[in-house]
PQR file of N, CA, C, O and H, with PARSE charges and radii, in Angstrom:
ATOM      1  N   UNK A   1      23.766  -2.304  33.462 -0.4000 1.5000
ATOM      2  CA  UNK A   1      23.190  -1.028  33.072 -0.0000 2.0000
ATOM      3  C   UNK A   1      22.381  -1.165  31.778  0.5500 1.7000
ATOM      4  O   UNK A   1      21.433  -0.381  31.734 -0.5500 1.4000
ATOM      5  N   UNK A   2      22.496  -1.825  30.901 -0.4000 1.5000
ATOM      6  CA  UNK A   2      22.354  -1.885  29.599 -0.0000 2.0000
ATOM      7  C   UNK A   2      20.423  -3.209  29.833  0.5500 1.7000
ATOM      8  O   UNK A   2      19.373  -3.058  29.208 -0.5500 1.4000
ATOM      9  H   UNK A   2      23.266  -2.462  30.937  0.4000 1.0000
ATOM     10  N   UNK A   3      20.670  -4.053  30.678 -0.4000 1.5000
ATOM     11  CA  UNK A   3      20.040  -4.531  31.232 -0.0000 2.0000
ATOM     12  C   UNK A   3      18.550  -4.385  31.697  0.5500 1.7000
ATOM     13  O   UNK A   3      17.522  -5.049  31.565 -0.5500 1.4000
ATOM     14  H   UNK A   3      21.523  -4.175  31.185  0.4000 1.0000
ATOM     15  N   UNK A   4      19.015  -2.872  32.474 -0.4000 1.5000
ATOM     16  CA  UNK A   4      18.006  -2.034  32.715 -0.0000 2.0000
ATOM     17  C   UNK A   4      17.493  -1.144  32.133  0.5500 1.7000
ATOM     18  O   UNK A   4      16.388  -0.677  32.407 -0.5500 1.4000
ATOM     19  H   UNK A   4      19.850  -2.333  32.580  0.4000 1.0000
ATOM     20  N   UNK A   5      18.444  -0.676  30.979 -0.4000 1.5000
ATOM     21  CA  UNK A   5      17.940   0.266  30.048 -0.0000 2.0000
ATOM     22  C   UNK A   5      16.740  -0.419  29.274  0.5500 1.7000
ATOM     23  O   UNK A   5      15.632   0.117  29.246 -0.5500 1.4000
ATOM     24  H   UNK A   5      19.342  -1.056  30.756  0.4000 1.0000
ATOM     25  N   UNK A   6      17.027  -1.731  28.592 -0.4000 1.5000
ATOM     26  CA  UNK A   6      16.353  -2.758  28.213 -0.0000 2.0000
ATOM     27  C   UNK A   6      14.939  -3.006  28.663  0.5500 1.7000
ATOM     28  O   UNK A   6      13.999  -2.958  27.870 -0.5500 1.4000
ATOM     29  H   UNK A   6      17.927  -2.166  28.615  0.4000 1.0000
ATOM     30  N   UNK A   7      14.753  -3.349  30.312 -0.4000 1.5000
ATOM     31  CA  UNK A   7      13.940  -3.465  30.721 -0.0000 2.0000
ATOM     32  C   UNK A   7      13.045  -1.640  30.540  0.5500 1.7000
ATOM     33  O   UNK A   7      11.889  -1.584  30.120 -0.5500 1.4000
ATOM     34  H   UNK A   7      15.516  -3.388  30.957  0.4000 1.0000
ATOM     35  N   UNK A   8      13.727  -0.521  30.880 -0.4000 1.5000
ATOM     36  CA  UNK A   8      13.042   0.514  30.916 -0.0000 2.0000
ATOM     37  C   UNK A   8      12.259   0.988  29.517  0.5500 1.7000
ATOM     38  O   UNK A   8      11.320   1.781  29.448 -0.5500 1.4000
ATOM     39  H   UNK A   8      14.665  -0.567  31.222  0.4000 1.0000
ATOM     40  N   UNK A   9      12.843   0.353  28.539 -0.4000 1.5000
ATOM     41  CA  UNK A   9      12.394   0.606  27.077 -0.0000 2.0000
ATOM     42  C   UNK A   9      11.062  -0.415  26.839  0.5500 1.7000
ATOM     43  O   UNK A   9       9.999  -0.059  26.330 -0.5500 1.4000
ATOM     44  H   UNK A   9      13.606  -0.292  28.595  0.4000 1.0000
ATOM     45  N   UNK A  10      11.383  -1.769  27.332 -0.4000 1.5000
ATOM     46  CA  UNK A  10       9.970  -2.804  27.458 -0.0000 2.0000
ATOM     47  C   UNK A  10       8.728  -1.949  28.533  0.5500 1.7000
ATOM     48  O   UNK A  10       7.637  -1.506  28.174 -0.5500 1.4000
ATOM     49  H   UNK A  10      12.246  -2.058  27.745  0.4000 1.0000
ATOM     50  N   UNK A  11       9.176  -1.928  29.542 -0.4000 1.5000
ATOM     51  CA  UNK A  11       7.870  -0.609  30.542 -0.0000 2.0000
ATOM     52  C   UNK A  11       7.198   0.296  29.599  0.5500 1.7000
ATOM     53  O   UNK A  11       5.992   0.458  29.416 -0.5500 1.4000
ATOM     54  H   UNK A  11      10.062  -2.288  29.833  0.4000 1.0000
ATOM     55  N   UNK A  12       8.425   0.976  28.913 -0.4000 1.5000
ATOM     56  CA  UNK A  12       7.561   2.262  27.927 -0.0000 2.0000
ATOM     57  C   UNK A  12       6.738   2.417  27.299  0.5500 1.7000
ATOM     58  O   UNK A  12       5.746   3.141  27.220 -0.5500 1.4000
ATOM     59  H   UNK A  12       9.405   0.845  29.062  0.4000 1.0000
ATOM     60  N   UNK A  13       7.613   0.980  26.360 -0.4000 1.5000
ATOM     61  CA  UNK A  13       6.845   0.742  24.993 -0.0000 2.0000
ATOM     62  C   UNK A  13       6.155  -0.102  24.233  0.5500 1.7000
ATOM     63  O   UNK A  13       5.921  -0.104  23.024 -0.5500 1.4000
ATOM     64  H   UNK A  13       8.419   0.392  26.424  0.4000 1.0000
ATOM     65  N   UNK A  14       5.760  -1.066  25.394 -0.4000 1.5000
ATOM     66  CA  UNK A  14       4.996  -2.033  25.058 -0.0000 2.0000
ATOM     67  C   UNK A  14       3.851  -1.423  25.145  0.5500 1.7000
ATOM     68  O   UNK A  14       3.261  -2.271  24.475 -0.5500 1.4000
ATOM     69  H   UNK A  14       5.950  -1.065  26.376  0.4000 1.0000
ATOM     70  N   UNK A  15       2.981  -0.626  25.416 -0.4000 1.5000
ATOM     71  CA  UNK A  15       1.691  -0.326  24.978 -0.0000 2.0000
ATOM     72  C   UNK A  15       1.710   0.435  23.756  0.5500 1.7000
ATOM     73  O   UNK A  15       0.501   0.547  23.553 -0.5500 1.4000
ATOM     74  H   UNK A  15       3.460   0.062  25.960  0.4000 1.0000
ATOM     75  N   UNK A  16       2.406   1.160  22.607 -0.4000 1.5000
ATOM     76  CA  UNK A  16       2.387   1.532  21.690 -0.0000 2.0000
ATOM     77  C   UNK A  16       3.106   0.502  21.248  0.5500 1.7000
ATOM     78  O   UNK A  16       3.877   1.095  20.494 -0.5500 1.4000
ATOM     79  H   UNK A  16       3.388   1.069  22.772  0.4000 1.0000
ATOM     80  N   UNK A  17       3.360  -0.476  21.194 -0.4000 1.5000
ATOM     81  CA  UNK A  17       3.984  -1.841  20.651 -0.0000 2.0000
ATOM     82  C   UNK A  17       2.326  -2.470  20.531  0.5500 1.7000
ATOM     83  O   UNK A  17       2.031  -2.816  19.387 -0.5500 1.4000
ATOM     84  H   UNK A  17       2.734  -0.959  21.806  0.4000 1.0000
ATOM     85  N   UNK A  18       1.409  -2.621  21.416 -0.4000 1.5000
ATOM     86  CA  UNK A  18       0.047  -2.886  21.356 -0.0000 2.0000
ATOM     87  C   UNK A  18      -0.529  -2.566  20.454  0.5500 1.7000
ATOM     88  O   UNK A  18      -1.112  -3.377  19.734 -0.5500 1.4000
ATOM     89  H   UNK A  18       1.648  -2.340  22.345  0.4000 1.0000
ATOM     90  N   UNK A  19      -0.521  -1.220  20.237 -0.4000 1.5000
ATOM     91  CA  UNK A  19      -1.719  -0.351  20.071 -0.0000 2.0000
ATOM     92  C   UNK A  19      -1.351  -0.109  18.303  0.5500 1.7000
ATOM     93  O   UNK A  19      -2.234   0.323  17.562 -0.5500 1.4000
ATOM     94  H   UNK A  19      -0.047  -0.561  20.822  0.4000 1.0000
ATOM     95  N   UNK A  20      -0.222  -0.383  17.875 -0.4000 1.5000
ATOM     96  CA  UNK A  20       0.277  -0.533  16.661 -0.0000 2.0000
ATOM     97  C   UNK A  20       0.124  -1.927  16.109  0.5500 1.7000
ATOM     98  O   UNK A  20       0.315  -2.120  14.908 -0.5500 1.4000
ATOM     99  H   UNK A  20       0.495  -0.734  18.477  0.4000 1.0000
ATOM    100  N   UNK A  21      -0.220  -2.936  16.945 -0.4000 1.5000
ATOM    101  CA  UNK A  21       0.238  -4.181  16.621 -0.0000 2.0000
ATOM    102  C   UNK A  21      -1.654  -4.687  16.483  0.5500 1.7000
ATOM    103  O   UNK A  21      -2.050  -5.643  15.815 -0.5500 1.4000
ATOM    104  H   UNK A  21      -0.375  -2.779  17.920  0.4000 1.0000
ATOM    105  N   UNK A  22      -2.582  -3.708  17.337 -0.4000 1.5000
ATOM    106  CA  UNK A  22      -4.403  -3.560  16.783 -0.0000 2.0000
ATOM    107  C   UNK A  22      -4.752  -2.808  15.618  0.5500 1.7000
ATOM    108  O   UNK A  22      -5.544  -3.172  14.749 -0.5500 1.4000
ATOM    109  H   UNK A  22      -2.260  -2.931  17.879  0.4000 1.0000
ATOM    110  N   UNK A  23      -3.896  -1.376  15.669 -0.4000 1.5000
ATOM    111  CA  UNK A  23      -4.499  -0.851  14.840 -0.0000 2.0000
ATOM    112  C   UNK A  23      -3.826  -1.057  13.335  0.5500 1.7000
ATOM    113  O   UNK A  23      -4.414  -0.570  12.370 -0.5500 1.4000
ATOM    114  H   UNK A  23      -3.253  -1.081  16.376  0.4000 1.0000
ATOM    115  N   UNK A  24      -3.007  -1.538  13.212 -0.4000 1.5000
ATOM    116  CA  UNK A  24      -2.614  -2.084  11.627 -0.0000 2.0000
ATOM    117  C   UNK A  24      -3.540  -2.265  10.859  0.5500 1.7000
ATOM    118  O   UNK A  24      -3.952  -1.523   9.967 -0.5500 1.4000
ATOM    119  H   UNK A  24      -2.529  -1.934  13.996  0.4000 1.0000
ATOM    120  N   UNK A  25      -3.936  -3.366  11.217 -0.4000 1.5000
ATOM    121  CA  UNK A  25      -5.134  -4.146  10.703 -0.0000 2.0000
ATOM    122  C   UNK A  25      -6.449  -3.442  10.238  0.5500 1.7000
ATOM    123  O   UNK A  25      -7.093  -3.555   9.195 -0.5500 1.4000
ATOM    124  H   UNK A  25      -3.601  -3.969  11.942  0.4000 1.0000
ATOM    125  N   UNK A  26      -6.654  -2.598  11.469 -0.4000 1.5000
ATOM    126  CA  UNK A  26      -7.768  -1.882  10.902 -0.0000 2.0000
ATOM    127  C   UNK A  26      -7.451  -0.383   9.765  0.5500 1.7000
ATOM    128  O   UNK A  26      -8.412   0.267   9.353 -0.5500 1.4000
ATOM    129  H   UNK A  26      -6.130  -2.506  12.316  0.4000 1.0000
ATOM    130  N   UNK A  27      -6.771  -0.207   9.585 -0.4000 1.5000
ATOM    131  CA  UNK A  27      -6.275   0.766   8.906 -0.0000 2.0000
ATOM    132  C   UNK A  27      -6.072   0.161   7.750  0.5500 1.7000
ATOM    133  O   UNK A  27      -6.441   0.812   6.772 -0.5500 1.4000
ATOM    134  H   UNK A  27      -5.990  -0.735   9.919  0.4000 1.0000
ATOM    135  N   UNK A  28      -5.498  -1.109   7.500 -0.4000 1.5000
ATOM    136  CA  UNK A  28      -4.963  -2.046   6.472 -0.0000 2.0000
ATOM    137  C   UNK A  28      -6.451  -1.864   5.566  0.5500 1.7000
ATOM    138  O   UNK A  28      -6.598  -1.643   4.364 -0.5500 1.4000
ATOM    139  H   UNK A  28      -5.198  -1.638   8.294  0.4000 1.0000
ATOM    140  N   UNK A  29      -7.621  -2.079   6.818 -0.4000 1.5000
ATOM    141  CA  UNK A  29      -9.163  -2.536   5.989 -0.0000 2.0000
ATOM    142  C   UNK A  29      -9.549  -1.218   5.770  0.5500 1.7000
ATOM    143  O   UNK A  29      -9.926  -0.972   4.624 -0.5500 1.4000
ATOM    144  H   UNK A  29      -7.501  -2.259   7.794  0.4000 1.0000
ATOM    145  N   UNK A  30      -9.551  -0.361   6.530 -0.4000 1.5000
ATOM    146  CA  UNK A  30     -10.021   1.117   5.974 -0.0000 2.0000
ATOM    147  C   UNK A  30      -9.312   1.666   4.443  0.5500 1.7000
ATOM    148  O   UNK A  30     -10.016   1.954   3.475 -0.5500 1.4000
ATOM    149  H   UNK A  30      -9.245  -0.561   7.461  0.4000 1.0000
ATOM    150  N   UNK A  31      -8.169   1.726   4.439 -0.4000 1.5000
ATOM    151  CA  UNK A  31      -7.551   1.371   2.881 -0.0000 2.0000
ATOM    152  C   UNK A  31      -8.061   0.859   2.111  0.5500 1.7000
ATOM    153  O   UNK A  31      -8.561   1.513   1.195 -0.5500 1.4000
ATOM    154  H   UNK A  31      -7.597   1.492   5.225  0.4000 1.0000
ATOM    155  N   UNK A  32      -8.136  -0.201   2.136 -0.4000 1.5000
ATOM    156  CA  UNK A  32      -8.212  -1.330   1.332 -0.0000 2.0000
ATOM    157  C   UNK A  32      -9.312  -0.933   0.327  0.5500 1.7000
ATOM    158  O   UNK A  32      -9.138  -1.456  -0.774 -0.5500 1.4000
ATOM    159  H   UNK A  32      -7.729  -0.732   2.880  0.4000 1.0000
ATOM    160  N   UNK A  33     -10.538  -0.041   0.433 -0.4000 1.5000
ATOM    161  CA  UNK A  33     -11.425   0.300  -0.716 -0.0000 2.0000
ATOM    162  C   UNK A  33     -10.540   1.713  -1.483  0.5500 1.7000
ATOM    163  O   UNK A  33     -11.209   2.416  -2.241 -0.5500 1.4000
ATOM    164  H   UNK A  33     -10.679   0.384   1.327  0.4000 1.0000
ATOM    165  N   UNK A  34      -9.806   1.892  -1.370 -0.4000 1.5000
ATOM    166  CA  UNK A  34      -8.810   3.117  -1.938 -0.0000 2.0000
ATOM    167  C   UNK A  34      -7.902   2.265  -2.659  0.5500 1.7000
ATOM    168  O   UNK A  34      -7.702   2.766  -3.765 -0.5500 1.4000
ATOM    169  H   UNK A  34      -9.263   1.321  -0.755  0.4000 1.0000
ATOM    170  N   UNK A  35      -7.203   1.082  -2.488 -0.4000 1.5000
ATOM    171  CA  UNK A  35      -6.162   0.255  -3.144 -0.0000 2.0000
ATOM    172  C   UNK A  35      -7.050  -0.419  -4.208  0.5500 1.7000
ATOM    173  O   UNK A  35      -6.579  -0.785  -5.285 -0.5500 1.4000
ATOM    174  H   UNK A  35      -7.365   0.675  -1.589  0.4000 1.0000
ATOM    175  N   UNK A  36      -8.381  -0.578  -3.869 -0.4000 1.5000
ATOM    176  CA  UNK A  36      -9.096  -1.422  -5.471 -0.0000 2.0000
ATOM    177  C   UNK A  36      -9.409  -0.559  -6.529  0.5500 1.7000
ATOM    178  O   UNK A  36      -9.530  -0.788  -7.732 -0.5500 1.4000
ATOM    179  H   UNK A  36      -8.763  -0.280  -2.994  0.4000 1.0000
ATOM    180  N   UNK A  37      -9.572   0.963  -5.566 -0.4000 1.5000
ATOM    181  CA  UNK A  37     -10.139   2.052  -6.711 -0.0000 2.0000
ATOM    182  C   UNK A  37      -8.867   2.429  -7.974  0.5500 1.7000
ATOM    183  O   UNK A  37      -8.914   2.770  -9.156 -0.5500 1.4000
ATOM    184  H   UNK A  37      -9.474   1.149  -4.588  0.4000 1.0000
ATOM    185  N   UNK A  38      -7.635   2.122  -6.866 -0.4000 1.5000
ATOM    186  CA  UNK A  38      -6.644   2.684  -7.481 -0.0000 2.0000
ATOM    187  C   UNK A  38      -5.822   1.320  -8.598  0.5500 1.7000
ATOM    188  O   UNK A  38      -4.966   1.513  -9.461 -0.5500 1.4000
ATOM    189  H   UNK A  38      -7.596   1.846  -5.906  0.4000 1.0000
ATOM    190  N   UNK A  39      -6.373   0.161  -8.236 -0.4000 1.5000
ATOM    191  CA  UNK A  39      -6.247  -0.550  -9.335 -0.0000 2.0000
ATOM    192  C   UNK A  39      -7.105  -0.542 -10.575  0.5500 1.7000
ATOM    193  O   UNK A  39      -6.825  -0.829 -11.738 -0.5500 1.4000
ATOM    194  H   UNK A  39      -7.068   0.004  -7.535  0.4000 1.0000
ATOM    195  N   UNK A  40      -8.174  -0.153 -10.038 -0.4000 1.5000
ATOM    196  CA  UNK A  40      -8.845  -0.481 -11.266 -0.0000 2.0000
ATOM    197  C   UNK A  40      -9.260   1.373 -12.346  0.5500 1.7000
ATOM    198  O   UNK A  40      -9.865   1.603 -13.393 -0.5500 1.4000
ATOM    199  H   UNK A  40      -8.401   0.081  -9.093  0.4000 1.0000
ATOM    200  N   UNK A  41      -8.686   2.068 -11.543 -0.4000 1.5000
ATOM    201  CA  UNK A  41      -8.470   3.266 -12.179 -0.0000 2.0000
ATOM    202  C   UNK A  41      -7.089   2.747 -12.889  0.5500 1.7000
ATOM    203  O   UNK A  41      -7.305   2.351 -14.034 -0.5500 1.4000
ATOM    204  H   UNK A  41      -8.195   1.881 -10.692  0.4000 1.0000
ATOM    205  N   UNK A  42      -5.795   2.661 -12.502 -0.4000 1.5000
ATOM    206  CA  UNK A  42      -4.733   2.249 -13.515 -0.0000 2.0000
ATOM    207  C   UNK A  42      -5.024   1.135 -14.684  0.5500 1.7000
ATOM    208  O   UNK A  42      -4.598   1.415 -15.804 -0.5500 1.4000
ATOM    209  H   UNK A  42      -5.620   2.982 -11.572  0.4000 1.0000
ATOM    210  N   UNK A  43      -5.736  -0.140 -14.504 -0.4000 1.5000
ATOM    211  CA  UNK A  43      -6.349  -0.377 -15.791 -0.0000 2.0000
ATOM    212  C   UNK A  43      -7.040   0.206 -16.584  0.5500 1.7000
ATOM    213  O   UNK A  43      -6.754   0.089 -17.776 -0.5500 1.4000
ATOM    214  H   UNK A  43      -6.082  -0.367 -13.594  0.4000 1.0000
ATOM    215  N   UNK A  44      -7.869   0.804 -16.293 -0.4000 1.5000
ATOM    216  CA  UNK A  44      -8.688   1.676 -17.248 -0.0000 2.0000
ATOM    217  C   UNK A  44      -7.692   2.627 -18.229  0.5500 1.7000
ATOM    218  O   UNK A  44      -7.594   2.697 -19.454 -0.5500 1.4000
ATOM    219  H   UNK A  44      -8.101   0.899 -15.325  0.4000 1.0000
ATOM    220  N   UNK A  45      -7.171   3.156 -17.399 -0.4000 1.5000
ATOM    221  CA  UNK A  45      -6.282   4.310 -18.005 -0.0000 2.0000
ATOM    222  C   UNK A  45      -5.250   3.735 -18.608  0.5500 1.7000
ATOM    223  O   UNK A  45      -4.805   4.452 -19.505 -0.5500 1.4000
ATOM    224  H   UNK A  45      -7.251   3.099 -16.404  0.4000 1.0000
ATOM    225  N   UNK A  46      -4.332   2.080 -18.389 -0.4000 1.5000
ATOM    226  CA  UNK A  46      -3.824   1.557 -19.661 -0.0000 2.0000
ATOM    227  C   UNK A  46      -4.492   0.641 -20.648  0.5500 1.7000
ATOM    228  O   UNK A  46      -3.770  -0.191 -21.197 -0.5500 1.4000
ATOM    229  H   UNK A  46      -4.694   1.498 -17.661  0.4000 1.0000
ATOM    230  N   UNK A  47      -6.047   0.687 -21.015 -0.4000 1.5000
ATOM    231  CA  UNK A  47      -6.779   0.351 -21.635 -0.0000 2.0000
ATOM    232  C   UNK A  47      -7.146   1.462 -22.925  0.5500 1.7000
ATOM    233  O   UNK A  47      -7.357   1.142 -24.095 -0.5500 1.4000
ATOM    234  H   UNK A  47      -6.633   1.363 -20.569  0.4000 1.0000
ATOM    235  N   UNK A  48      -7.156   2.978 -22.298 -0.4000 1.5000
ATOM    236  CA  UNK A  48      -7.108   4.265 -22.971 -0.0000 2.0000
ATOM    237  C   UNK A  48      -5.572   4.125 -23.723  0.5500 1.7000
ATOM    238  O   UNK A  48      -5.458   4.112 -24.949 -0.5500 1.4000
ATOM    239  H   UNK A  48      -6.985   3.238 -21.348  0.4000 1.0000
ATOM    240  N   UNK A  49      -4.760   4.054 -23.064 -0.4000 1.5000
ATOM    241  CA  UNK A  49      -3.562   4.109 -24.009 -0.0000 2.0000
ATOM    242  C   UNK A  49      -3.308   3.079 -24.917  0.5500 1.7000
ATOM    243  O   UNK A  49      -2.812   3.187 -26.038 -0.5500 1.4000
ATOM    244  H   UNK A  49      -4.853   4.065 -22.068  0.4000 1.0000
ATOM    245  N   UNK A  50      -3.733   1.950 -24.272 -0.4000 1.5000
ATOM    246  CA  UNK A  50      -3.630   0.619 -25.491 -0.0000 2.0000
ATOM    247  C   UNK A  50      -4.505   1.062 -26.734  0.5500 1.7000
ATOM    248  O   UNK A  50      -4.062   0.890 -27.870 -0.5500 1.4000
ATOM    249  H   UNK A  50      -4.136   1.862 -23.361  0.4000 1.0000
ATOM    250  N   UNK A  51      -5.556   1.544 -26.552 -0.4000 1.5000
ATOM    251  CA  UNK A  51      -6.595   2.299 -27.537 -0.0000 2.0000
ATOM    252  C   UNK A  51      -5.825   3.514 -28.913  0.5500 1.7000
ATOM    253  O   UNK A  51      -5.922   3.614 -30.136 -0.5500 1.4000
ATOM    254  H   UNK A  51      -5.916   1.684 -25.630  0.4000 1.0000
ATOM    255  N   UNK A  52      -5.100   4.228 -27.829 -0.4000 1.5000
ATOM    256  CA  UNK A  52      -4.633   5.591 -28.420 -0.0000 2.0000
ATOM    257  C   UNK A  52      -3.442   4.788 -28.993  0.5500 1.7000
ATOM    258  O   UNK A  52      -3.045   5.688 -29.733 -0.5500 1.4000
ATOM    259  H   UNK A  52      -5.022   4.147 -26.836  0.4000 1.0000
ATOM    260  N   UNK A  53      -2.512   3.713 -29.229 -0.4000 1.5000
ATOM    261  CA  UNK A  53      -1.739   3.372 -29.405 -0.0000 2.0000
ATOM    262  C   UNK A  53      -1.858   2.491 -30.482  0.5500 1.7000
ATOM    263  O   UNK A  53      -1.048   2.330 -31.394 -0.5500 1.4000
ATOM    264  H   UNK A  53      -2.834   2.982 -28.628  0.4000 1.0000
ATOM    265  N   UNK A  54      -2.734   2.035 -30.339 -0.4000 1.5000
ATOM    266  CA  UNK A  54      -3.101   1.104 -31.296 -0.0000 2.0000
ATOM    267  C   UNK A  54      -2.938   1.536 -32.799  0.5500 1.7000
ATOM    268  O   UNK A  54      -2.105   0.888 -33.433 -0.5500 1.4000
ATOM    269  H   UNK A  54      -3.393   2.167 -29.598  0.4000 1.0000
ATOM    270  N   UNK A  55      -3.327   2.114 -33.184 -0.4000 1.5000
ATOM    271  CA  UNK A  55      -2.773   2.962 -34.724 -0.0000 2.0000
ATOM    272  C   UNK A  55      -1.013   2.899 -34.963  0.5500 1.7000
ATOM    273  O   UNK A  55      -0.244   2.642 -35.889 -0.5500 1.4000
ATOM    274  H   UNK A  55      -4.004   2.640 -32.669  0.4000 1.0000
ATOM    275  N   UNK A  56      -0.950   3.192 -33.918 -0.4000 1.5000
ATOM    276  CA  UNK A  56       0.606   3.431 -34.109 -0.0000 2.0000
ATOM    277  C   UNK A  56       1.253   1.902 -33.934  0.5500 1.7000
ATOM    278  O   UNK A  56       2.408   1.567 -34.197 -0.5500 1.4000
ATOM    279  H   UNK A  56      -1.575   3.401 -33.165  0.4000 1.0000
ATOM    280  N   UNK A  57       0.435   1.276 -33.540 -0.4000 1.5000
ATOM    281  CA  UNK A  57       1.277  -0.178 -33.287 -0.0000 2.0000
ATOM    282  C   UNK A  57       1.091  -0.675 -34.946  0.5500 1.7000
ATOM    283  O   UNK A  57       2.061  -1.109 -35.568 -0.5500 1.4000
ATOM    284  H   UNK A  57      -0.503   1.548 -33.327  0.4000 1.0000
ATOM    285  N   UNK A  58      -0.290  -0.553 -35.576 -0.4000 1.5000
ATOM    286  CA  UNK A  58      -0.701  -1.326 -36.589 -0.0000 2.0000
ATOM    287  C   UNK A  58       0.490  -0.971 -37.692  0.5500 1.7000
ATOM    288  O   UNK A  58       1.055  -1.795 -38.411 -0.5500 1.4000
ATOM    289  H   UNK A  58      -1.078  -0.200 -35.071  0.4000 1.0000
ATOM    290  N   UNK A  59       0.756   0.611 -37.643 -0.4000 1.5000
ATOM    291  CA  UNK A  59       1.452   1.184 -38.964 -0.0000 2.0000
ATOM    292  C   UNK A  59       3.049   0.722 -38.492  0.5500 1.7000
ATOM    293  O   UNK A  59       3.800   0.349 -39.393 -0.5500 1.4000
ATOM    294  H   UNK A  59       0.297   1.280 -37.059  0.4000 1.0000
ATOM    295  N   UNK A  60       3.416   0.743 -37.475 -0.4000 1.5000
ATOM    296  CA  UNK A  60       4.361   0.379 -37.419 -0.0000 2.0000
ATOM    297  C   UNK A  60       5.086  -1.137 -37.702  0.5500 1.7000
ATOM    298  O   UNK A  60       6.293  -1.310 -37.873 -0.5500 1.4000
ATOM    299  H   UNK A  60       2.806   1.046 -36.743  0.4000 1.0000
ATOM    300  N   UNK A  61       3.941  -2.277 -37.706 -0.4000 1.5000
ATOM    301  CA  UNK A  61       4.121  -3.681 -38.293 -0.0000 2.0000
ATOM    302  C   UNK A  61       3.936  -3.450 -39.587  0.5500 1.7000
ATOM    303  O   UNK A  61       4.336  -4.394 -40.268 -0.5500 1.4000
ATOM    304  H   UNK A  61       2.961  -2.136 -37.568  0.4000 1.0000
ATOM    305  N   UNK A  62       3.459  -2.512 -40.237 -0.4000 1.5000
ATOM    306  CA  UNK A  62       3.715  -2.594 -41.398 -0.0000 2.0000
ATOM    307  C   UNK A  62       4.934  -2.405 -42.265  0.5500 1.7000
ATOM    308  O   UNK A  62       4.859  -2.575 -43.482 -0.5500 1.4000
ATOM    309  H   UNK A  62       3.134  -1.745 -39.684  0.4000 1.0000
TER
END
């Protein structure tokens, strides 16, 4: 029984086993100009704080 359940779950779902296993990839690359923006927006913005901080770092080695 368990056998066939097995087999009835492979029938089902191997085409959304497919169709997940194509479209990853392309989704991965459609991203992928959103993941550089969002790196290089978080540097910037701890470049601003290294800036704004900086005073406070100097007086504080003193």
């Amino acid at each position: 029984m368990k056998f066939l359940l097995w087999c009835l779950l492979l029938v089902f779902c191997w085409p959304l086993a497919l169709l997940a296993a194509v479209l990853y990839p392309l989704v991965w690359l459609l991203l992928l100009p959103f993941r550089i923006v969002g790196i290089a927006v978080e540097g910037a913005l701890e470049l601003v704080a290294a800036i704004v901080f900086l005073p406070v770092r100097m007086l504080r080695a003193i």
